[in-house]
C-alpha positions as CSV (number, residue, x, y, z in Angstrom):
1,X,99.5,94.0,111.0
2,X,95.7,95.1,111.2
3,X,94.1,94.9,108.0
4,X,93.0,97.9,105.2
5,X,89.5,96.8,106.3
6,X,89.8,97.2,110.2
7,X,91.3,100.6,109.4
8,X,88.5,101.6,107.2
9,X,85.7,100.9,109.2
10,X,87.2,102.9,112.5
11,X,87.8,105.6,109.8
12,X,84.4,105.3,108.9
13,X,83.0,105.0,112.8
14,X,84.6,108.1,113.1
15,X,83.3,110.0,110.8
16,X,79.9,108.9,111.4
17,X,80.0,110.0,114.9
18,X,81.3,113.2,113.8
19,X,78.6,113.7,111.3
20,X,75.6,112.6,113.7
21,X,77.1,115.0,116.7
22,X,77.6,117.8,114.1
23,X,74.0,117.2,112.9
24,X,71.8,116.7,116.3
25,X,74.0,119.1,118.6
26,X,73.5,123.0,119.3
27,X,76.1,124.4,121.4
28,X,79.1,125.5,119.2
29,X,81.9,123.8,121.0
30,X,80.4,120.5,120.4
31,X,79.7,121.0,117.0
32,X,83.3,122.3,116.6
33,X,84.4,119.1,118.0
34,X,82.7,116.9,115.7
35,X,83.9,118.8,112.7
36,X,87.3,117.4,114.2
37,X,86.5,114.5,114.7
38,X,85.3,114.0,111.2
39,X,88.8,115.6,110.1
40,X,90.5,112.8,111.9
41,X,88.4,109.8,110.2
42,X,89.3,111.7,106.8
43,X,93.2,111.5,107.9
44,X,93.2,108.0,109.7
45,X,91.9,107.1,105.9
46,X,94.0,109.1,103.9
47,X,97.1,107.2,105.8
48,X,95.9,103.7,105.7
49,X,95.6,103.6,102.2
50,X,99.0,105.7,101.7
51,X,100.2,102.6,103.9
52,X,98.6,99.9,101.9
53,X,100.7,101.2,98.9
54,X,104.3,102.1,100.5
55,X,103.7,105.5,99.4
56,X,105.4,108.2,101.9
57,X,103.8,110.8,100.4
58,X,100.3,110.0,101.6
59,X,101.4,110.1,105.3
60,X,103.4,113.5,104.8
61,X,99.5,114.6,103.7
62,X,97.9,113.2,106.2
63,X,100.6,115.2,108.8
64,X,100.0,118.4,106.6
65,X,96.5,117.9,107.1
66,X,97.1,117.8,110.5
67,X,98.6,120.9,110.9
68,X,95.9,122.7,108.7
69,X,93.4,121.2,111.6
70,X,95.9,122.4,114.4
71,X,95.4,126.3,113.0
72,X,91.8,125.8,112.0
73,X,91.0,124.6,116.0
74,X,93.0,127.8,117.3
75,X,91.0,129.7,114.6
76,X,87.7,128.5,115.4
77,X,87.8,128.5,119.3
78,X,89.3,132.0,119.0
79,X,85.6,132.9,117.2
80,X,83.8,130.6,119.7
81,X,85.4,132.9,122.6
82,X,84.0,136.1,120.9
83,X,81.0,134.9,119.8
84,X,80.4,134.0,123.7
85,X,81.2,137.2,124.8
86,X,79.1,139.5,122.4
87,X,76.1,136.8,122.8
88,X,76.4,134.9,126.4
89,X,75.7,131.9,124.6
90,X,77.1,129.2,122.9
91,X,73.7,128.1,121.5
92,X,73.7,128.0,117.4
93,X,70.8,129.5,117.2
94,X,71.8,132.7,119.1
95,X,73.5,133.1,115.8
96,X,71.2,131.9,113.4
97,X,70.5,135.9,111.9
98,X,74.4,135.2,110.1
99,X,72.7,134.0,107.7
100,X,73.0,135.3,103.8
């Protein structure tokens, strides 16, 4: 069995890669993507630790969590498809004027 530790740091490589595409991309879809793959650091640690302490109810989370990502994705491209067709771009900065 792979240690807490092994799991932690690919939870934590994963997030960081999110976090560095989120913050150094500019088309949407890739940005979307590394919101996701963020998410899935977040769950892949939310389950290792529910394993380290025989608790089921920290994986049923984690599979919740998963299903709240599953609608957000449909969600989010479904906005990504519109915004494309009102702007012909999938640049964030087409759409920087959203602002408050």
């Amino acid at each position: 069995m792979n240690s807490l530790a092994e799991y932690s740091v690919i939870s934590a490589i994963l997030f960081a890669l999110g976090l560095v595409g989120f913050l150094t991309r500019r088309n949407l879809i890739v940005i979307f993507l590394s919101t996701e793959l963020m998410f899935q650091g977040i769950v892949l640690n939310v389950v290792t630790y529910a394993r380290l302490h025989g608790n089921t109810d920290g994986q049923a989370f984690g599979l919740f969590m998963l299903v709240i990502a599953a609608v957000e994705a449909g969600l989010a491209l479904g906005m990504i498809v519109l915004l494309y067709r009102r702007r012909g771009t999938l640049d964030a900065e087409a759409w920087s004027f959203m602002h408050g």
